[in-house]
N, C-alpha and C positions, 0 to 999 in steps of 0.2 A: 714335275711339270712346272714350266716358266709361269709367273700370276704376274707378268707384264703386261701393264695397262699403258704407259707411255710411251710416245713411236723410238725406235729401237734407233740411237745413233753409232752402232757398231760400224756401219762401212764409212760415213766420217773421219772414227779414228783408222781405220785397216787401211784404206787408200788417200792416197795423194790425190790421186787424176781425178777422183770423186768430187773430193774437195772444192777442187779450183771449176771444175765442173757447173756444181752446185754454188759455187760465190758469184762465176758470170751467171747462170741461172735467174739467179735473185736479182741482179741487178736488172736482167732483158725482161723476164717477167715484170718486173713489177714499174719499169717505163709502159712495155705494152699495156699494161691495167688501167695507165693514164687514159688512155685513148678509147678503152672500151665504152667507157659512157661519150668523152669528146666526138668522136667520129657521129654517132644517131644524133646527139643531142646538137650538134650541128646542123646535121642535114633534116630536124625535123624544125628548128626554129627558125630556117631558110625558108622551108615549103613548105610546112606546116601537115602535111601527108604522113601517113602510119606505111600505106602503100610504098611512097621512096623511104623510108626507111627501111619498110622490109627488103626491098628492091637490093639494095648493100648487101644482102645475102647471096645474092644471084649476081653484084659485080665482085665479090671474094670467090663465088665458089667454083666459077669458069677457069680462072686461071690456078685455081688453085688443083682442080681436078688433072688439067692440061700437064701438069709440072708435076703431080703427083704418079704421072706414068709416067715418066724418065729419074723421077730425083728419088727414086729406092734404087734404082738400079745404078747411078752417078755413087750414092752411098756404099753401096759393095762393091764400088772398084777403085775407090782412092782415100787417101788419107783422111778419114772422119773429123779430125781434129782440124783440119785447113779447110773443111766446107764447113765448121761453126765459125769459124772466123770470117770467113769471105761473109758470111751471111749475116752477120751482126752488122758488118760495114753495112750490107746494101738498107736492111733493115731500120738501119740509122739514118742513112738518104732520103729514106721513104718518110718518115719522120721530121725532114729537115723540109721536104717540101712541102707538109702540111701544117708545117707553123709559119712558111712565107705565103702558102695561100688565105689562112686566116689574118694572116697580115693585110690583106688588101683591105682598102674600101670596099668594094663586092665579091665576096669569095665565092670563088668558081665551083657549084654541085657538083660538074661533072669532074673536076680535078680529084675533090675528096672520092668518089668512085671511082678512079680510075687509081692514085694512088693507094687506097685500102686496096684495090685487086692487085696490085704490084705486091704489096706488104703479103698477100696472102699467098700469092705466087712464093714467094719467096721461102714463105713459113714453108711450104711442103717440102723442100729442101732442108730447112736447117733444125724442124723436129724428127723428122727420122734419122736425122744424124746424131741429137742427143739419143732419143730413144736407142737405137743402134749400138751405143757406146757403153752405155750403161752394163751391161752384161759383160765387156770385157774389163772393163776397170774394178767391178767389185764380186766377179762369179756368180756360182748357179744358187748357191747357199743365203747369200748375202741379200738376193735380186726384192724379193718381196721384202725386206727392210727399206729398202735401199729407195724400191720403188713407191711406198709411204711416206720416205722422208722429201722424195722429189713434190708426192702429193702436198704434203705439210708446207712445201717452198711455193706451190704454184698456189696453192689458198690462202697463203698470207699475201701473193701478190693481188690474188683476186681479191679478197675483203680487200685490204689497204690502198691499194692501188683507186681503185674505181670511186671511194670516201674520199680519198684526196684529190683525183678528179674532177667530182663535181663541187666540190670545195673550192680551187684553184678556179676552175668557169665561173662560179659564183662571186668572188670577192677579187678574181684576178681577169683573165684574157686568157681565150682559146690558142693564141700566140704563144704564150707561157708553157701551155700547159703539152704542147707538143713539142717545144722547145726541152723539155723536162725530160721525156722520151727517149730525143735522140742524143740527149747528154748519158742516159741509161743504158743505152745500148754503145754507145761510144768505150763506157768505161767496162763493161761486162766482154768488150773482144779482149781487154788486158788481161782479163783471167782466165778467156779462152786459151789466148797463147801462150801459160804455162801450164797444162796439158801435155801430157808426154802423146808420142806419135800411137795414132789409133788407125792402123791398117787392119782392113779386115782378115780374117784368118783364111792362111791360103796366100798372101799378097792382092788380093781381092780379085770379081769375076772380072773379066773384059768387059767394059761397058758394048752395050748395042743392042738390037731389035732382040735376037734369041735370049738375051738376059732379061729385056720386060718381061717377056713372056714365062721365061723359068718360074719367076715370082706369080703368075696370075694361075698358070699349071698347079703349081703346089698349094695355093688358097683353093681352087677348083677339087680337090683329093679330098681337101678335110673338112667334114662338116663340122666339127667343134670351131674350126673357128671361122666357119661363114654364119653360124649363128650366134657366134662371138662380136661379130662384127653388126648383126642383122639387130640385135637386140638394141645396142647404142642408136644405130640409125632411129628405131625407133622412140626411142625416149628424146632424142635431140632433136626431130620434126615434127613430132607433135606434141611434148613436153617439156620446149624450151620457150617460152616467151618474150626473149629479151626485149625482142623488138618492138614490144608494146610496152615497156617501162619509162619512156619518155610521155608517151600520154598517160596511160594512168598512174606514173606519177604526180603527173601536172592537173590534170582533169577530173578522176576519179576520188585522187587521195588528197586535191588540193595543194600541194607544196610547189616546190620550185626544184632547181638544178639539182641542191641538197638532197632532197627527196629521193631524185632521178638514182644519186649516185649510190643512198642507202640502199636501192631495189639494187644495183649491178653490184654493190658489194656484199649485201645479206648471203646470199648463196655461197660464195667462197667463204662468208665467218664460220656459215653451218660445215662447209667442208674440210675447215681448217680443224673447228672442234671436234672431228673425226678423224682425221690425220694425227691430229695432235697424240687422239689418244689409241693409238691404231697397234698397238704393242702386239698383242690376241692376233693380227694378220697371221702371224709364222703357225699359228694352230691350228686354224681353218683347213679342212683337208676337202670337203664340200664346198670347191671353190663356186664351182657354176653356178649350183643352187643358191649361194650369196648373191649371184650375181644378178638371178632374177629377181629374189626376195628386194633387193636393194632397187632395183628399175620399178618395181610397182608401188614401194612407199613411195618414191619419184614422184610417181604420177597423179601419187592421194592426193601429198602437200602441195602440187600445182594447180590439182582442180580445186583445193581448200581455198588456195591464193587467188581464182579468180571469183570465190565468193564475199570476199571481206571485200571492207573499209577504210577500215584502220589502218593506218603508217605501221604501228609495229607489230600487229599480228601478221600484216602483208610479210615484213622483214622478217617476222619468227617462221610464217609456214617457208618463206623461201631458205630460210637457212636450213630446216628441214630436209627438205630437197637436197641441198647442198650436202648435208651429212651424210643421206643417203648415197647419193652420186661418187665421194668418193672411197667408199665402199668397193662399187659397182667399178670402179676405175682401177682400182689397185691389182683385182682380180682377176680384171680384163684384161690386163697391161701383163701381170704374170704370166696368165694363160697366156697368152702369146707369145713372147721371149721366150718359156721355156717350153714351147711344141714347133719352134722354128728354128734350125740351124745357122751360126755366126755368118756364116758364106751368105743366107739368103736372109739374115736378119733388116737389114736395110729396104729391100724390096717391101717385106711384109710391114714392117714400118711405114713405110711408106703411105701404101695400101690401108690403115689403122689410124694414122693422119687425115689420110682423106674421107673415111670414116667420123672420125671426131669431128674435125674441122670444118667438112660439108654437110654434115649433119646440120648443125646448128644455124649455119647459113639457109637449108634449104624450108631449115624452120622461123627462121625470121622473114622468110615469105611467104610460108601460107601461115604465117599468124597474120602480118600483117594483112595478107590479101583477105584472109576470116573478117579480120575486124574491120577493113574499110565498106562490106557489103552489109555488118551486123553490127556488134560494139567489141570493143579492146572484153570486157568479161568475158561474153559469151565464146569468144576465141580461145582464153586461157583454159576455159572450163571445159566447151570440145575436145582441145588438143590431151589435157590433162585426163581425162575418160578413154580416149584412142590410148593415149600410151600404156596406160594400165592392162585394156584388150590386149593389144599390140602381145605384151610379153607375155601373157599368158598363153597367148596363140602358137609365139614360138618355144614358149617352153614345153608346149602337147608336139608341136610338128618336128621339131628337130631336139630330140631328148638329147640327145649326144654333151648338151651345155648342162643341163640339171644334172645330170649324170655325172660329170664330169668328178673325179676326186684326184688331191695329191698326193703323190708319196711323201714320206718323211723327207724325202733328198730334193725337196722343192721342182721333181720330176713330174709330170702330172698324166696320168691314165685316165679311161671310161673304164667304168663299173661294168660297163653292155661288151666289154672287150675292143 
């Protein structure tokens, strides 16, 4: 038996397309990371509201839901490799317009809302296009390394990214720091376009109405993964606080920008130290039951987070969480690649985007709307006690996920048949 404790970089050396993959990866991640703190700590030192900040969640997640019903299905029918690229470009625009509107003497709130719903519109296209691709650049064998080593990429941008942030707002200009962004995303389509051709298998479906639907069909069939999908939902609306880390950074913990950007990066350092050491993934054969066990520590370290004080206990229970989470992502992510067909991989991506993606959107509004009726605690502490319910609920209502085991051949069955 393998005693790997550090994340497996075998599909690295095996593939090329991986590679260049994962080099744009790093650079688009970790420009977006810039902005994760810039975009709220904008719009709250504008208006000074927890409310429009939350509200950001609900102008990402309209357009992002909109676009997430066509852009799985756009993904299984044409060259995967030419919609990460188109997408980087547009990506980089969106970017380009929100370092000329903090250029102004008055920058315009509704602009940052409307261009964040552009930026998110867009993500629901060019994440199920990575996710999508991943299984045929590196196989069925590879996929849970492969899919740890992606985690390990997206939590160094999250820790780094988001430190540097509000670092750059602090000692530089909001100008700069979007400016930084879309120079990241600029150079990350270069490593997109050496990427070999990524046609879905088959030549892909005909895009159009019968094709959304194929996708919402075959998620409607399998309970394993509407409760795959049900559990995230729940850790990410009432388990994700972000949206209240600009005030009680500022208010509760005392600090400034700095502050702000240590709370958005704590969580990805906690996730990185778990990527990092994430070797054991390929062992795990009770993938579900990780995946629940991993959503309820979630939900301790959040409610622990909205009891303190302290700057670094705040940062130590959120990295917490963050260890926990990507656990819970690795196995979710498997689970699904390997119970969904290449032909329909795109769609259910899709669908798993807008899941992740809206998730956390629909929780940066009822945190925020919690906390502007009571205080930023009592909202982290709520949502942080629901989420922990939350999975326990669906781990009794739909066992199919607890249940859930892999084969050796990274195939994955229910124990219930």
């Amino acid at each position: 038996m393998s005693t790997r404790i550090f994340v497996d970089v075998t599909p690295l050396r095996r593939s090329k397309g991986f590679r260049w993959l994962f080099g744009g990866l790093s650079l688009a991640w970790l420009g977006r990371q810039l902005t994760v703190v810039a975009v709220p700590y904008q719009v709250y030192e504008l208006t000074g509201s927890t409310f429009l900040v939350g509200a950001l969640g609900i102008a990402q997640l309209v357009p992002l839901l909109l676009t997430s019903m066509i852009g799985g299905a756009i993904v299984d029918s044409v060259d995967r490799r030419r919609l990460l690229v188109i997408a980087q470009v547009l990506l980089m625009l969106t970017a380009i317009g929100l370092a000329f509107n903090a250029s102004l003497d008055e920058p315009k709130v509704w602009a940052i809302f409307a261009l964040s719903g552009l930026n998110a519109g867009i993500s629901a296209i060019d994440s199920p296009a990575r996710s999508a691709s991943v299984p045929a650049l590196v196989g069925h064998r590879l996929l849970p390394a492969s899919l740890a080593l992606t985690q390990t990429l997206a939590n160094v941008a999250k820790t780094v990214g988001p430190a540097i942030g509000g670092f750059l707002i602090a000692r530089t200009n909001l100008t700069l720091t979007y400016g930084l962004e879309a120079g990241a995303f600029a150079l990350g389509t270069l490593f997109m376009l050496r990427i070999g051709e990524l046609k879905p298998e088959g030549g892909g479906q005909r895009f159009g109405w019968e094709s959304i639907k194929e996708g919402y069909r075959f998620l409607r069939e399998r309970r394993l993964l509407q409760a795959n999908f049900a559990i995230d939902l729940n850790a990410m609306i009432f388990g994700m606080p972000q949206a209240l880390f600009p005030a009680i950074g500022q208010t509760v913990l005392g600090g400034d920008a700095s502050t702000v950007g240590l709370l958005y990066a704590a969580p990805g350092a906690g996730a990185l130290i778990g990527a990092v050491t994430s070797g054991w993934v390929g062992r795990i054969r009770r993938q579900g039951r990780a995946v629940v066990v991993a959503v309820v520590v979630w939900g301790v370290a959040i409610t622990a987070f909205g009891l303190v004080g302290s700057v670094w206990l705040a940062v130590g229970l959120l990295a917490l969480a963050g260890g926990a989470d990507v656990v819970s992502a690795v196995f979710r992510n498997t689970i699904l690649q390997l119970a969904v067909p290449d032909r329909l991989r795109g769609r259910l991506s899709s669908i798993h985007i807008a899941v992740v993606s809206g998730g956390p959107r629909i929780g940066d509004f009822e945190a925020g709307a919690v906390a502007a009726v009571t205080t930023p605690q009592i909202s982290v502490v709520s949502g942080g006690l629901a989420c922990i319910l939350g999975a326990v609920f669906i781990a009794r209502k739909m066992p199919e996920l607890p249940e859930y085991v892999a084969t050796d051949y990274g195939d994955g069955v229910s124990s219930a048949g």
